[in-house]
C-alpha positions as CSV (number, residue, x, y, z in Angstrom):
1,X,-14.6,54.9,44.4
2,X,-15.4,58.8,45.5
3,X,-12.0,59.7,48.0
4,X,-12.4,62.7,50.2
5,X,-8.3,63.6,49.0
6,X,-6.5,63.9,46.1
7,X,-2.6,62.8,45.8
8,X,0.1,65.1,45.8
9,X,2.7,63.2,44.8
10,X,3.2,60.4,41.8
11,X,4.2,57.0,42.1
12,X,7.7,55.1,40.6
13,X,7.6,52.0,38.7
14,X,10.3,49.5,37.6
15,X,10.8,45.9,37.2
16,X,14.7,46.5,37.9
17,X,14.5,47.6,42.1
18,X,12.9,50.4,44.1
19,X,13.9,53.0,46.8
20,X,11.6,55.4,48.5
21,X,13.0,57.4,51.0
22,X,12.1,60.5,52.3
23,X,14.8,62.4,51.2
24,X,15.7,62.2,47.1
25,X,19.3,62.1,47.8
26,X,18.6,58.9,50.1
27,X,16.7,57.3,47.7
28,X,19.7,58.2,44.5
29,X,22.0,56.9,46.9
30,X,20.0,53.2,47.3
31,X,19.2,52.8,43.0
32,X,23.1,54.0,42.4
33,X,23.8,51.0,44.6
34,X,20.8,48.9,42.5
35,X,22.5,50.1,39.4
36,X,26.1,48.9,40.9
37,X,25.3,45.6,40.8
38,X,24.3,45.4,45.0
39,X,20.9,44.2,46.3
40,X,18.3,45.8,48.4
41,X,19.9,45.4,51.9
42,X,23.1,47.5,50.1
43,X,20.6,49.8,49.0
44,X,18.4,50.3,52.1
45,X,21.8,50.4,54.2
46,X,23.3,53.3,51.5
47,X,20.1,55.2,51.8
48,X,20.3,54.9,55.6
49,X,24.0,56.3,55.8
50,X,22.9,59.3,53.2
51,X,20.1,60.1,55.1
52,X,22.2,60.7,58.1
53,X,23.5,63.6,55.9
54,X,20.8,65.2,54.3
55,X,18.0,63.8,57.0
56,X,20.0,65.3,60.1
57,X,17.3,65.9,62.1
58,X,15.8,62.4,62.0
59,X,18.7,60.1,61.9
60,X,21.7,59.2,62.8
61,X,25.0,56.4,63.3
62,X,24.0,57.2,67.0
63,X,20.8,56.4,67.1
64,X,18.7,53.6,66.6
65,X,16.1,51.6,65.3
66,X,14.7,48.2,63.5
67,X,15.5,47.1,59.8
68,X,12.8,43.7,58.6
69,X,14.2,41.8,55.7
70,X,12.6,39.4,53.7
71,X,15.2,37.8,51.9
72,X,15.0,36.2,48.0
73,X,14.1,33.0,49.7
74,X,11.3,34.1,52.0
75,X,13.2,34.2,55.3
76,X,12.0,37.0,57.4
77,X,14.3,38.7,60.0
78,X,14.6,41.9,62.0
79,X,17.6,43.5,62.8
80,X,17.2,45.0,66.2
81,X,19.4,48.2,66.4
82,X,17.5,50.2,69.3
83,X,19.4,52.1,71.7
84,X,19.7,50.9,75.0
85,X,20.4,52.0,78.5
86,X,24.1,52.3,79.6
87,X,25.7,49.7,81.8
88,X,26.3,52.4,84.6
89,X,22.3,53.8,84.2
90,X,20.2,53.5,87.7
91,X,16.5,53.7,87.7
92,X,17.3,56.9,90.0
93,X,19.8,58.7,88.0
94,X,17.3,61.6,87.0
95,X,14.9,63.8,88.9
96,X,11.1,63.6,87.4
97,X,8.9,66.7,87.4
98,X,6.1,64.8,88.4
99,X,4.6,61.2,89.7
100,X,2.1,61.0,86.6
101,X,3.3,57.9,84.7
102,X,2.8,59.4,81.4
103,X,5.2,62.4,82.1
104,X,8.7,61.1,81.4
105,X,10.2,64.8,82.0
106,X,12.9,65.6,84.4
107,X,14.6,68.5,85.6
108,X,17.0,70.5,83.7
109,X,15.8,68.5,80.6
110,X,18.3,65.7,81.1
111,X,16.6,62.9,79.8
112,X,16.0,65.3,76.6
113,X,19.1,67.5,75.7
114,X,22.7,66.9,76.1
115,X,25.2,64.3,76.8
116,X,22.9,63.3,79.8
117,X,20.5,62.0,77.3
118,X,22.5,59.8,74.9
119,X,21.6,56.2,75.3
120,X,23.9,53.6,73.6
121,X,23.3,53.3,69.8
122,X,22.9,51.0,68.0
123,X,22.1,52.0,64.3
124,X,25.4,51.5,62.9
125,X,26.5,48.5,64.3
126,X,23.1,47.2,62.8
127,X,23.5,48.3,59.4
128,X,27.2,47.1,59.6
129,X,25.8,43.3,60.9
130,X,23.0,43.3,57.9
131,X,25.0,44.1,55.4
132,X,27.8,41.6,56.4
133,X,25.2,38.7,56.6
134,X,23.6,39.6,53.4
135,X,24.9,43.0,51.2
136,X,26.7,41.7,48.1
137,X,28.6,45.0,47.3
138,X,31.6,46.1,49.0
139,X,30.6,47.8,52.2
140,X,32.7,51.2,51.4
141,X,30.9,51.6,48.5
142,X,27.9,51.4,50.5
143,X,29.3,54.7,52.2
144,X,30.6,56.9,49.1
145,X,27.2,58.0,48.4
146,X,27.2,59.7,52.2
147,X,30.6,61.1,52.1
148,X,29.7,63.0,49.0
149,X,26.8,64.5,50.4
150,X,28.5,65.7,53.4
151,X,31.7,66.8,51.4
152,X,30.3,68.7,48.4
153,X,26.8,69.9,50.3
154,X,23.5,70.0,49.9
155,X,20.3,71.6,50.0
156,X,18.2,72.8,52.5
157,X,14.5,71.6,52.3
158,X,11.4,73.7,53.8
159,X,11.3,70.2,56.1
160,X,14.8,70.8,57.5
161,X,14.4,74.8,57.7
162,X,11.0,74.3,59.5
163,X,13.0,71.0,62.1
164,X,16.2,73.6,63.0
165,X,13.4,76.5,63.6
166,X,11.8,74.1,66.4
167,X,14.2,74.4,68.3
168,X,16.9,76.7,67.2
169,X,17.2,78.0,70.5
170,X,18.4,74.4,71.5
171,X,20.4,73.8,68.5
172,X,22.4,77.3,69.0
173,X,23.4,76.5,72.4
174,X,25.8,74.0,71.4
175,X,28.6,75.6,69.0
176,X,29.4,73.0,66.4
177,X,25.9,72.0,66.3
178,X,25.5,75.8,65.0
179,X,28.1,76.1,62.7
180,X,26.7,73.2,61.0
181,X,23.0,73.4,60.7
182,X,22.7,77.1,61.7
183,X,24.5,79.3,59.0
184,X,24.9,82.5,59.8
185,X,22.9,81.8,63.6
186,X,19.9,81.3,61.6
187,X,17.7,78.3,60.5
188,X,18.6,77.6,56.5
189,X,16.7,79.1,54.2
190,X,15.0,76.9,51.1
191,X,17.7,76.0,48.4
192,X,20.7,77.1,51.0
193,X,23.3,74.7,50.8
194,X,24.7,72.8,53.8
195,X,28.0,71.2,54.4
196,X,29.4,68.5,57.0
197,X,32.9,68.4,56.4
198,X,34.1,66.8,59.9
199,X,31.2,64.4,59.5
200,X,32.3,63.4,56.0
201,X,35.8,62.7,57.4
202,X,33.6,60.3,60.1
203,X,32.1,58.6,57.1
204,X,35.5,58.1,55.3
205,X,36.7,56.6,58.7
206,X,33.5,54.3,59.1
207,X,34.1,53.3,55.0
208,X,37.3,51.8,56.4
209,X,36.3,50.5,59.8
210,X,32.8,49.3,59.6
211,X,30.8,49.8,63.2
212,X,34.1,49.3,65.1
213,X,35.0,53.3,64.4
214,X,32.6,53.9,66.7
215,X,32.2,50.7,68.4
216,X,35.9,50.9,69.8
217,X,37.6,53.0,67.5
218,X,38.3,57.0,66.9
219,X,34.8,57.8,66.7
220,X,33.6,56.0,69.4
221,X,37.1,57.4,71.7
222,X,35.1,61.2,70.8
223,X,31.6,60.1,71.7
224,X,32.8,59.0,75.2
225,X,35.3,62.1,75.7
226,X,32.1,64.4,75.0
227,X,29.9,62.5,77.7
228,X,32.6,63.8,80.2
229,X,33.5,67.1,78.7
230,X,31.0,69.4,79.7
231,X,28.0,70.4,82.4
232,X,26.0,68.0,80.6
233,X,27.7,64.5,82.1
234,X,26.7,61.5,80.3
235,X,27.1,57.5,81.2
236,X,28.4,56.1,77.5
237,X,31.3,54.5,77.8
238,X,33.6,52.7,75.8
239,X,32.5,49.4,77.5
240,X,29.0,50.2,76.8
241,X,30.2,50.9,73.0
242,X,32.2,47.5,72.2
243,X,29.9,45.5,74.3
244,X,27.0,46.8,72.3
245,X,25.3,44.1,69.6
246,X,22.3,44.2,67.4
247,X,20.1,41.5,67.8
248,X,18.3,39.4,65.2
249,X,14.7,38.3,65.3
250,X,12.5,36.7,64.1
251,X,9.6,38.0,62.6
252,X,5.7,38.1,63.8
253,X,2.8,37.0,60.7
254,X,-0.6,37.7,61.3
255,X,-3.4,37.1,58.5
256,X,-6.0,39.3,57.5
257,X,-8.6,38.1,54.7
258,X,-6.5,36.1,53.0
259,X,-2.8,37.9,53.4
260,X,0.2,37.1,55.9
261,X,0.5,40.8,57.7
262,X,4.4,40.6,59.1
263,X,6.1,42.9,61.4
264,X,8.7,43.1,63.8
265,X,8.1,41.8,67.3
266,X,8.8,42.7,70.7
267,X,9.7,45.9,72.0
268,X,8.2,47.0,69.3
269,X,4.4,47.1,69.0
270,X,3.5,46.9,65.2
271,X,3.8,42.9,64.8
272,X,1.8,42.5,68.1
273,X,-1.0,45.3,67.7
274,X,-1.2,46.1,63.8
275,X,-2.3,42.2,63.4
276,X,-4.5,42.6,66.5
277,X,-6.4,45.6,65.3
278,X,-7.0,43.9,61.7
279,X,-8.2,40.8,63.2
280,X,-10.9,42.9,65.0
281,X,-11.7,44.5,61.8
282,X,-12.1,41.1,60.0
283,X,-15.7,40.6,61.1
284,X,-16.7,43.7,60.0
285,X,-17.4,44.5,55.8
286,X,-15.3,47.6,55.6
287,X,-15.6,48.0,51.8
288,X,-19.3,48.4,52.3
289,X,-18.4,50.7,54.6
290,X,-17.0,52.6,52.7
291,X,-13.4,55.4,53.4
292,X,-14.1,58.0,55.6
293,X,-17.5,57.1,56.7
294,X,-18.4,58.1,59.8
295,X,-19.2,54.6,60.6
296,X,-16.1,53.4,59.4
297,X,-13.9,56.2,61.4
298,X,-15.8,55.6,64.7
299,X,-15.2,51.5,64.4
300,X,-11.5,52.4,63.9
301,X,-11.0,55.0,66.7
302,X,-12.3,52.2,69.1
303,X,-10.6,49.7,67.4
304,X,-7.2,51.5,67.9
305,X,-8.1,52.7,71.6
306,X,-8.4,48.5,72.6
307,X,-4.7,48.1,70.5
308,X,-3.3,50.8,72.8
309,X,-5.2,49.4,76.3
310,X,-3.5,46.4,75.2
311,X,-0.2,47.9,74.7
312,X,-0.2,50.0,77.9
313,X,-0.8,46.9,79.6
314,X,2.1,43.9,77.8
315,X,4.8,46.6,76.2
316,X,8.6,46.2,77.1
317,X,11.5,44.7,76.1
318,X,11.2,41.0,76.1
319,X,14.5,40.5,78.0
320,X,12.8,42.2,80.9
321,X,9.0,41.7,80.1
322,X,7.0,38.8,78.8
323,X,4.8,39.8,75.9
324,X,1.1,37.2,75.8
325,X,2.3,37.9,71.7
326,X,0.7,34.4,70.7
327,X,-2.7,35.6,73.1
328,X,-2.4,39.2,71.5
329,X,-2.6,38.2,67.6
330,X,-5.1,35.4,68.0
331,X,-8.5,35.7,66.4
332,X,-10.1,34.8,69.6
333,X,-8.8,37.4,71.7
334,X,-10.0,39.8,68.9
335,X,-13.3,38.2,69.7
336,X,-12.7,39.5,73.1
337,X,-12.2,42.9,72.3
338,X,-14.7,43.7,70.4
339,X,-17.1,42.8,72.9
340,X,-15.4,46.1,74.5
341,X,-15.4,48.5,71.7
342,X,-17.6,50.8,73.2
343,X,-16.2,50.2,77.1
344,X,-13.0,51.9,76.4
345,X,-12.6,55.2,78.0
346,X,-8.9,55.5,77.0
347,X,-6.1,56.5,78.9
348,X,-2.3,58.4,78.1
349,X,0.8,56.2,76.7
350,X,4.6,57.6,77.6
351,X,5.4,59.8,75.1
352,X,7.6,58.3,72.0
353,X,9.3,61.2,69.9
354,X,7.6,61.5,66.3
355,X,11.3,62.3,64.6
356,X,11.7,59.3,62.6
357,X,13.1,58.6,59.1
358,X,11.8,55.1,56.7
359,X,13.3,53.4,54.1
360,X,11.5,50.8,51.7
361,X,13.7,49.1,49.0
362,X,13.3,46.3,46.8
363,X,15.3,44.3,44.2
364,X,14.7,41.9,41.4
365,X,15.9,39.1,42.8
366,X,13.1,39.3,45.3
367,X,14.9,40.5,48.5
368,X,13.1,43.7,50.6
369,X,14.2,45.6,53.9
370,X,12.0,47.9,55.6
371,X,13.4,49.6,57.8
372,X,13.1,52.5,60.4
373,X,15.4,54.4,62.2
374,X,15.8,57.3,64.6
375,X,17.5,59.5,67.0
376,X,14.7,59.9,68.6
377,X,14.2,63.8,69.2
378,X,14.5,66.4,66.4
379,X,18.1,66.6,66.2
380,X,18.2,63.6,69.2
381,X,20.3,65.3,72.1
382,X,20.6,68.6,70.1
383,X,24.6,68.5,70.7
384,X,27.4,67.8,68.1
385,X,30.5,65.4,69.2
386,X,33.6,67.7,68.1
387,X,35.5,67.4,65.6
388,X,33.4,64.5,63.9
389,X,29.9,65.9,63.1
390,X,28.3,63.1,64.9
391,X,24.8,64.3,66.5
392,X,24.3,61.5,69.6
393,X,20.3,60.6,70.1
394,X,18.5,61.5,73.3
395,X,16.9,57.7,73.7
396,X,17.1,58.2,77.6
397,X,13.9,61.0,77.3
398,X,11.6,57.5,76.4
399,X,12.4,55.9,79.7
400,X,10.4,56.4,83.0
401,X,12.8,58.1,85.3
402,X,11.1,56.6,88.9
403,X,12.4,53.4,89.9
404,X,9.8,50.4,90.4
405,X,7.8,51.1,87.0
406,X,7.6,48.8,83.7
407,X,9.7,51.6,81.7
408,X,12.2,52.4,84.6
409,X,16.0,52.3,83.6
410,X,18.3,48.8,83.6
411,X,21.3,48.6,82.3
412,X,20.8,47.1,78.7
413,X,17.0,47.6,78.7
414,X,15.6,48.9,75.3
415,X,11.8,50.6,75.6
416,X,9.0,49.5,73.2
417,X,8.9,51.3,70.1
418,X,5.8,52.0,67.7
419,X,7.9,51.4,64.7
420,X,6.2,49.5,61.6
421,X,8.6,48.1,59.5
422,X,5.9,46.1,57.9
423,X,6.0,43.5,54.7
424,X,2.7,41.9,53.6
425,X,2.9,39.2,51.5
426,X,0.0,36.5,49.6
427,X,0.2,32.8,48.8
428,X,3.7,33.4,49.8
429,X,4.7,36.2,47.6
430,X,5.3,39.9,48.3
431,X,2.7,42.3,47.6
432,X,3.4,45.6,49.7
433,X,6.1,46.9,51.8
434,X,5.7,50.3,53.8
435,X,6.5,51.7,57.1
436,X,6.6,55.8,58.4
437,X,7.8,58.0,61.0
438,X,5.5,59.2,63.7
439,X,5.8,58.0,67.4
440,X,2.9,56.3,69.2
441,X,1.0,57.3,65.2
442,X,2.9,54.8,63.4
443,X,1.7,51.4,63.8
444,X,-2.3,52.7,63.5
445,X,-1.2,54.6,60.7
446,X,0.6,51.6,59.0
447,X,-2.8,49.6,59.8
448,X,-4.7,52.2,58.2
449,X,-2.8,52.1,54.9
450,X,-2.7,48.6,55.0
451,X,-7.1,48.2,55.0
452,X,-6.7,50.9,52.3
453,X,-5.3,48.9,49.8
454,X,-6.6,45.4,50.9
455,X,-10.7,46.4,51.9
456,X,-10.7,50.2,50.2
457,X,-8.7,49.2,46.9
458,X,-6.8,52.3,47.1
459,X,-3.8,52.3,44.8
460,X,-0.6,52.0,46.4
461,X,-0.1,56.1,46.2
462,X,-3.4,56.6,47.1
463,X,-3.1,54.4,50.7
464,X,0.2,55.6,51.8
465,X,-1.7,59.5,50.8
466,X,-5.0,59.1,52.8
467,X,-5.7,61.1,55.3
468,X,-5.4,59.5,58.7
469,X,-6.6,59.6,62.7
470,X,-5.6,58.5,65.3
471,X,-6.6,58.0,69.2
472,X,-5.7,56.4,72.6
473,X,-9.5,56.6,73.4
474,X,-9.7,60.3,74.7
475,X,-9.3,62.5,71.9
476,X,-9.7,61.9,68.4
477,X,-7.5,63.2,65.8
478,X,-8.0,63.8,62.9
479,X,-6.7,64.8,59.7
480,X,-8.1,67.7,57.6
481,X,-10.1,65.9,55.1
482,X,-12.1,64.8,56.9
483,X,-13.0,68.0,59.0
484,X,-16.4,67.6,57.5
485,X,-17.3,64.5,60.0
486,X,-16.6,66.2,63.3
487,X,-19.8,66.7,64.3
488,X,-21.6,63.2,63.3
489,X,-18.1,61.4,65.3
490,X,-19.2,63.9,68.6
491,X,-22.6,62.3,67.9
492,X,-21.3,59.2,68.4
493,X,-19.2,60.3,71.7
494,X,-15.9,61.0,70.4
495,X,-13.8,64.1,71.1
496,X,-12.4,65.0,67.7
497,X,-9.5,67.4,67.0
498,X,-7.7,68.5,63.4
499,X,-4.2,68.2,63.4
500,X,-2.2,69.1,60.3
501,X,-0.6,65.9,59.8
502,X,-1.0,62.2,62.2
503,X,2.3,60.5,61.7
504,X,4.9,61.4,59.3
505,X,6.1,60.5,55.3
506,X,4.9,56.9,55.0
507,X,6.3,55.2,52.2
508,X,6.1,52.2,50.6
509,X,6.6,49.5,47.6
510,X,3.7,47.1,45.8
511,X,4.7,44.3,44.2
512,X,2.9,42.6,41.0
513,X,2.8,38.9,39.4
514,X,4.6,40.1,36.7
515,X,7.9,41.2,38.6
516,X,7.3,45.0,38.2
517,X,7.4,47.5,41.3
518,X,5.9,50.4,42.4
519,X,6.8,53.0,45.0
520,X,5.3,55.8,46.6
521,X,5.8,58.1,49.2
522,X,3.1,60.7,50.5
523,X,2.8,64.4,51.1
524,X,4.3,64.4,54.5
525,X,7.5,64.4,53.8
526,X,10.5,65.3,51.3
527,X,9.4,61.7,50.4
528,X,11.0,59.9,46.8
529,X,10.7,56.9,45.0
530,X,13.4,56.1,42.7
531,X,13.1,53.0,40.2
532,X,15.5,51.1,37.8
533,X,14.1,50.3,34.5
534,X,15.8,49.0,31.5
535,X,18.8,46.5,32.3
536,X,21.7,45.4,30.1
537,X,21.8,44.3,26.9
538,X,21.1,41.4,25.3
539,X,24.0,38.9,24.8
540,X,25.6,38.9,21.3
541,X,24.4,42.8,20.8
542,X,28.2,43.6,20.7
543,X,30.9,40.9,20.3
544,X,34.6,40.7,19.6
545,X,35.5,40.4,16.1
546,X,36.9,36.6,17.0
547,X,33.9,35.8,18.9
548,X,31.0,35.8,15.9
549,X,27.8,35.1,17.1
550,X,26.0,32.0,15.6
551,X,22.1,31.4,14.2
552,X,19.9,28.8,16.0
553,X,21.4,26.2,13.8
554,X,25.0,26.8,14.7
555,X,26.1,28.5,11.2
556,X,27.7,31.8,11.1
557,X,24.5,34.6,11.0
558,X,26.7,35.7,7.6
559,X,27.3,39.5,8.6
560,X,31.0,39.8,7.6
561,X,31.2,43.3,9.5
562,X,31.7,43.1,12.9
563,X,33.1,46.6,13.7
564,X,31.1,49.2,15.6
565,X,31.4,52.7,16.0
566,X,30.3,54.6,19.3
């Protein structure tokens, strides 16, 4: 098959365990945990913690987001560590700029930067619960990989440069915030190395204390002091900290020609909508199709405009809100949209930031997490806690800040997220894992991958590579390959627009018959996949000199020399 794209980057393979991250030090911090002897939940959670390091920008122990696990046994669960609102939030606690329900802005940008914008986290306190239902390794070694990072320093990428540039303005205001990611008062230059020495001492505390340093303890006594501290008040406290719990899951399957499509549920969108776009794509012969095709693009665009109709309409947290999901994933509701594809005129979702991290790891005894995490903005609130290099997120800014609307603030509400921590699997076995960063992009970008490699026969580097699009139903984005089909999709009553990149570093892992691995990760990112190969030797390669090995039949093999020499 003829792609419009070639791959930038190359894949991994190993029968031993996987890691992509988009970092390299993330993903050397999840296979030194393979090689320790830990499974793929220690890995994933390692990779997490060291991303918080190296990944500043995107992720965080104050932040949040949603981990899917698919254990050695099949059992699917998601870890739910989104942020949430503050016991003491009011639907009226901010000013908004405007009565349009799709601007979420406020005055003075407190929904966006500063303590005013910190929602309760819940990141750590998930990792911590995941890893002490199912990690093997001992959890401060989990940690060590982090605290290195932070302690000895590392290197700036063109990724974080261009992330501090954005809003270096921001970022300079606050003065530990500067000293750490702003050398000399300047965005880091390529190669420039970058320390964290109070956050390292954080980590050392957290390798300790688990979630409780910040969930009651030192860390969590900072946090709190910094919400009160300056102009900037924020609503944390330490009640909302301690009271604070992750929530388990289950897991939502759809099935799409043949394969179980399984993804986390409610607030997020990607188990509810990824299997509701494929099942409106099942009637249709994509292959024939063909990638790229103009007919092919155009059935998507309308396909994802219905998905997002659909998820303007049933999206919240299911505490609050209650999500049709059996209607939603059915195949004869996608009977019912598409007899609209061509009636949607689109509309405007609440914005979701795009500043996102993934992790996809995998070990051999079969166990996978997929996991995404966040602190929501670039940088999240844009402020440093003193003293403890912790960077808060700035959840509140996803919130509708009237009173009386489906997104309007409760005390323990958590908004919908696009996140697609996805696992596919067939006959019962795994075959891909994947999952990016990207806002309201991510769950049509994850559907997109995933009819690459099941209807377009992409290789695994090749789908999480393609170029993508994306749309609401007004404009239609798309990537730069396929610049060359603007004019036939305006023919067909679209509004295209190029965009440098739809969604961010999607990566993922495939999974063969035979036990051996892939991973990739795609051009959008400082994205790495890391495999272990090889394995230990064979029993009876080296043996005491008391301890002889014996042939098949039981009688000494007859070498009288059993020294070796190293």
């Amino acid at each position: 098959m003829s792609l419009p794209f070639t791959c930038d980057k190359q894949p991994a393979f190993g029968a031993g365990g996987m890691v992509v991250t988009n970092h390299p030090m993330g993903s050397a911090a999840g296979v030194e945990m393979l090689a320790m002897g830990g499974n793929a939940v220690d890995a994933a959670v390692s990779a997490l913690l060291t991303l918080t390091v190296v990944e500043p920008m995107m992720v965080g122990i104050a932040g949040g987001g949603l981990s899917h696990l698919r254990l050695a046994d099949g059992t699917h669960i998601v870890y739910d560590a989104l942020a949430s609102a503050a016991q003491s939030m009011t639907p009226d606690i901010y000013d908004p700029i405007s009565d349009d329900p799709t601007v979420l802005d406020v005055k003075g940008r407190r929904n966006t930067v500063g303590a005013s914008a910190v929602a309760v986290p819940g990141n750590l306190a998930g990792w911590c619960e995941m890893h002490r239902k199912h990690g093997k390794l001992p959890f401060a070694d989990l940690v060590e990989p982090a605290i290195r990072a932070a302690r000895k320093g590392f290197f700036a990428t063109h990724y974080l440069g261009g992330a501090v540039n954005e809003f270096k303005d921001d970022l300079a205001l606050d003065a530990e915030m500067a000293a750490t990611v702003m050398p000399d008062g300047r965005p880091p230059k390529f190669g420039e190395r970058i320390f964290m020495h109070d956050y390292a001492a954080s980590l050392e505390l957290i390798a300790k204390e688990g979630a409780a340093a910040l969930h009651g303890g030192a860390l969590g006594v900072a946090l709190v002091e910094r919400m009160t501290s300056g102009d900037d008040q924020g609503w944390i406290t330490m009640a909302d900290l301690t009271g604070y719990k992750p929530v388990a899951r289950g897991a939502i399957t759809g099935t799409y020609r043949g394969y179980d499509v399984i993804g986390p549920p409610p607030p997020a969108s990607s188990g509810v909508h990824i299997p509701q776009m494929l099942n409106m794509l099942e009637s249709y012969d994509l292959a024939e199709m063909g990638f790229g095709t103009p007919e092919m693009l155009d059935l998507l665009a309308r396909i994802i405009a219905v998905a997002f109709e659909d998820r303007r309409a049933y999206s919240g947290d299911p505490a609050f809100v209650d999500v049709p999901v059996d209607r939603l994933i059915s195949k004869s509701y996608a009977e019912a949209c598409r007899a609209k594809l061509g009636a949607v005129t689109g509309g405007t979702a609440p914005y979701e930031s795009s500043d996102t991290t993934h992790v996809t790891a995998a070990d051999a005894d079969g166990n996978i997490v997929s996991a995404t995490h966040t602190i929501n903005g670039l940088f999240g609130a844009r402020i440093m806690v003193p003293g403890t290099g912790i960077i808060p997120n700035n959840y509140m800014m996803n919130y509708d800040p009237r009173p009386g609307r489906a997104l309007s603030i409760a005390p323990g509400k958590r908004v919908p997220t696009s996140m697609a921590p996805m696992i596919i699997t067939k006959d019962g076995a795994p075959r891909w894992a994947l999952g990016l960063p990207g806002g309201l992009r991510i769950f049509p970008s994850a559907m997109q991958a995933i009819v690459n490699l099941i209807d377009h026969g992409m290789s695994l580097q090749e789908a999480v590579e393609a170029p993508r699009i994306w749309t609401q139903g007004a404009e239609l984005e798309l990537e730069k390959p396929f610049a060359d089909k603007v004019e036939d999709l305006k023919a067909k009553g679209h509004k295209p627009v190029i965009m440098p990149h739809i969604g961010g570093g999607m990566n993922a892992i495939s999974f063969d018959e035979n036990g051996m691995m892939q991973g990739a990760a795609c051009w959008r990112a400082d994205g790495t996949a890391l495999a272990l190969g090889g394995g230990l030797a064979k029993p009876g390669v080296r043996f005491w000199p008391d301890k002889a090995p014996e042939d098949a039949d039981g009688a000494d093999d007859g070498d009288s020399d059993n020294s070796s020499s190293v």
